[in-house]
Each structure stands twice: as C-alpha cells, then as structure tokens.
C-alpha positions, 0 to 999 in steps of 0.5 A, a space after each residue: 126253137 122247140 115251139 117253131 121257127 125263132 121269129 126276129 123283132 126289129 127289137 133284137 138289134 142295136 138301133 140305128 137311129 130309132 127303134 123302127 129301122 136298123 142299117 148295117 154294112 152288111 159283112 159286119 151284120 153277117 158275122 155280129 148275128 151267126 145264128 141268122 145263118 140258120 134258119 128263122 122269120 122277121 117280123 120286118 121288112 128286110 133288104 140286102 145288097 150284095 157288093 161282093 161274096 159267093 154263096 146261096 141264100 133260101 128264101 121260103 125253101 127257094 134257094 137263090 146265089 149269092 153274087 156282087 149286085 144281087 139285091 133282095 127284099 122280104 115281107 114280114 113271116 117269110 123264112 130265110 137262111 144263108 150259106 156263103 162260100 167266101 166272105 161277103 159285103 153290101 148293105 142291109 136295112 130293117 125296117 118295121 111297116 110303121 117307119 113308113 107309115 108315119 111318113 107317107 100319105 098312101 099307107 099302101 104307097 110300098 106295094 106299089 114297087 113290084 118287089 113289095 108284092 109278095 106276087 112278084 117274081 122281082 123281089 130278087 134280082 141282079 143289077 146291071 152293073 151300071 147301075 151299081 156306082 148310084 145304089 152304093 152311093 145311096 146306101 153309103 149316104 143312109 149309113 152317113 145320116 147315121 150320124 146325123 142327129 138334126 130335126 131332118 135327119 130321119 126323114 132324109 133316111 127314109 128319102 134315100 131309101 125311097 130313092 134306092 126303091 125307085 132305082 131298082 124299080 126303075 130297073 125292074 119296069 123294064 120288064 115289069 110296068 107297075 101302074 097305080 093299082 086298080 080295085 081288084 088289085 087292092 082287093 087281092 091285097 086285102 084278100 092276102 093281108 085276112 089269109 095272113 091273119 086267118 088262114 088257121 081257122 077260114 079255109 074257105 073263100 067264101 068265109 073271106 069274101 063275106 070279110 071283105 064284103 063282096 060274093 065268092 064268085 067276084 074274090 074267085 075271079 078277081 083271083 084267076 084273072 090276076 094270079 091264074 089261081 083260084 081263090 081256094 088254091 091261095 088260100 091252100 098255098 098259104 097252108 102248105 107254105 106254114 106247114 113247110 116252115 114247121 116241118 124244118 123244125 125237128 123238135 115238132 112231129 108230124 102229129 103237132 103240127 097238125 094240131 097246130 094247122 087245126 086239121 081234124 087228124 095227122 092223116 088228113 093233113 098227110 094227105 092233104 100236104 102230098 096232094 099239094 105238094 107231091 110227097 108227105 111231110 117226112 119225106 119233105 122233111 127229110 129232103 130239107 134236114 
C-alpha cells in the first residue's frame, strides 16, 4: 500500500478452468475477497452482472448505483471500489486479453463492443428487463462448463461469453451503432495503447506521432474529430487521471507523486493539476479521503 494503489493479477485467485480466466457468483467473490471493497486496480479485463442488491461502486472516482440488471466492464489500470447497503449477487468474470487472443483470429475483435472502448459511455449500463431471463442463463451455463473438463470445454467458455458481449452490445446498438472500425479509429486505438505505455515520459504529441509514424497535424485531427479533443488534452487526461489514482493513497506526498510523474518540481505539478482539474491535489485529496 505504501508504494501505491494494491494492483490484482488474474494470479491472485483461485482458478476457474485455467489460470487466464476466473468465473464466480458474485455474493460469494464479494465476501471471499473483503479487502477489494477498497480501493485498488486489475491487471485484467473484469465484468460484473448484478441480479440483486443496492449500493455505489466508484470506477475512476466516477461513482455509479448498484441495482439488479446493472452490468459493467473494466480494462486493465482503471481503479475501482464498492459500497453495498444490502446484500448483493450476479455474476463476475476475470479474464486476461491473452484468453481471447488465442482464440480469435482479429487480436482487437473486443474493442469492436462499445464497452471495450475505454471511449464509451457504455461500459455501464442497465438492462431492460427482458433481457434479464437470457444473460442469467448464459451466465449460469459458463458457471456449468466449470465442471466440464472435455477437449471443447474452454473454448465453449469463451462462446458463452462472446454470446453475453453481443446481448448487451445488442442492447447498447440501439443507442449506439458500432461498425467495423475505420483507419483513424484504430489509429486512435493505437495512439491510447503508447499513452499507456508512455505517457510518464512523452508528453507531446509530436513524440507520438513520429511512434506511430504519421505528422502531428493528422494524430491532432484524427483526435478532434473523434474524441472533440485534441491530441495534447488526451494525452494530459491520462496524466491527471494517474495522478488522481496516487492522491487516494495517503502514504504518498504531494512531493513524491510528482516525482513519480516526472514533473521538474511539486510546484509545477499543483499548478499543472488545478489547471486541469479546478483545484490542488490536497483539496482533491482531501475530498476523496
């Protein structure tokens, strides 16, 4: 805890069929792993159907209900926690990027569902209700294949899931059509997986279009015409975003966490944080203890 945020490998837990995937009622995950009540980070894709229970959950210091028929998905870094006001249940599957990527053809076939995006605001949603009968079923026959060891097994795991994807992308298409994604949408794609790796030391996005090989002018454009923003303010965001996931850890000052962003002193990094933010990183600190 004292050198940040705890971070969960797919390791920590108790296999389910192999160690790239962990499926689980959720009440029983809920109360077996306590300490992921607080505040922490996967190193995995996670996913979570509610079928009953109240509460909150914060997903990157956003904070969203907890209700039967709320299904969510997280990417690999996002910082999480719950708070439930009454006993709750679902489904939960983990699962690494490589259990897919053995299976499908397209290594980027996931971000082609809305709520794979990290973009989108559909990574969080309720179900119409009639839709509830068909996911539980589809979840109830991946919690079965767990006891299945036959040679098909695995990959009837990974069927069901991309069979609970497409109902809720179904749902979701009503308000938001997803189509094959164009070159400046896998461009983007690639431009956010370097600012993952990179955005400590490359703050500019000139240093990322010369990565991706194409002039700043086209990375800026392709950016404000898909996001609204420019290529810079993604790039910030994703500053401003790591710094508020180390200001929610107390045994970290002000002094080191700019140390660890690589700003040139604690004074530029307060103002460069009030800037994008609206107020210093104690007062956001403080808000958020």
């Amino acid at each position: 805890m004292k050198k940040g945020i705890p971070v969960y490998d797919i390791n920590t837990f108790g296999a389910y069929k192999n160690e790239a995937i962990i499926v689980s009622r959720f009440g029983h995950y809920a109360k077996k792993y306590q300490h992921f009540h607080s505040a922490h980070r996967h190193s995995f894709y996670h996913m979570v159907y509610f079928t009953k229970g109240s509460g909150t959950q914060t997903i990157d210091f956003k904070q969203y209900p907890v209700l039967p028929g709320l299904i969510y998905f997280m990417t690999p870094g996002q910082v999480h926690s719950w708070s439930f006001t009454d006993e709750v249940d679902g489904y939960l599957i983990n699962f690494s990027e490589a259990h897919f990527n053995s299976f499908l053809f397209d290594p980027l076939y996931l971000h082609n569902f809305i709520f794979f995006a990290e973009l989108s605001s559909g990574a969080i949603c309720v179900l119409p209700e009639d839709s509830w009968g068909k996911i539980n079923e589809l979840f109830e026959d991946i919690l079965k294949e767990g006891e299945n060891t036959d040679l098909y097994s695995e990959d009837m795991v990974r069927i069901l899931m991309l069979k609970i994807f497409i109902q809720v992308a179904r749902v979701l298409n009503l308000k938001h059509p997803v189509h094959q994604l164009s070159y400046n949408q896998t461009l983007l794609y690639s431009f956010k997986k370097l600012i993952e790796t990179h955005f400590i030391a490359y703050r500019f996005p000139k240093q990322y279009a010369e990565l991706l090989h194409i002039t700043p002018n086209h990375l800026n454009a392709a950016t404000n015409n898909h996001l609204g923003i420019s290529a810079g303010q993604l790039i910030r965001n994703r500053v401003i975003l790591e710094a508020k996931r180390l200001l929610i850890n107390m045994e970290l000052s002000v002094a080191a966490i700019s140390d660890k962003l690589a700003f040139n002193d604690q004074s530029y990094f307060v103002k460069f944080f009030k800037k994008n933010v609206g107020v210093t990183p104690d007062k956001f600190r403080k808000q958020n203890r």
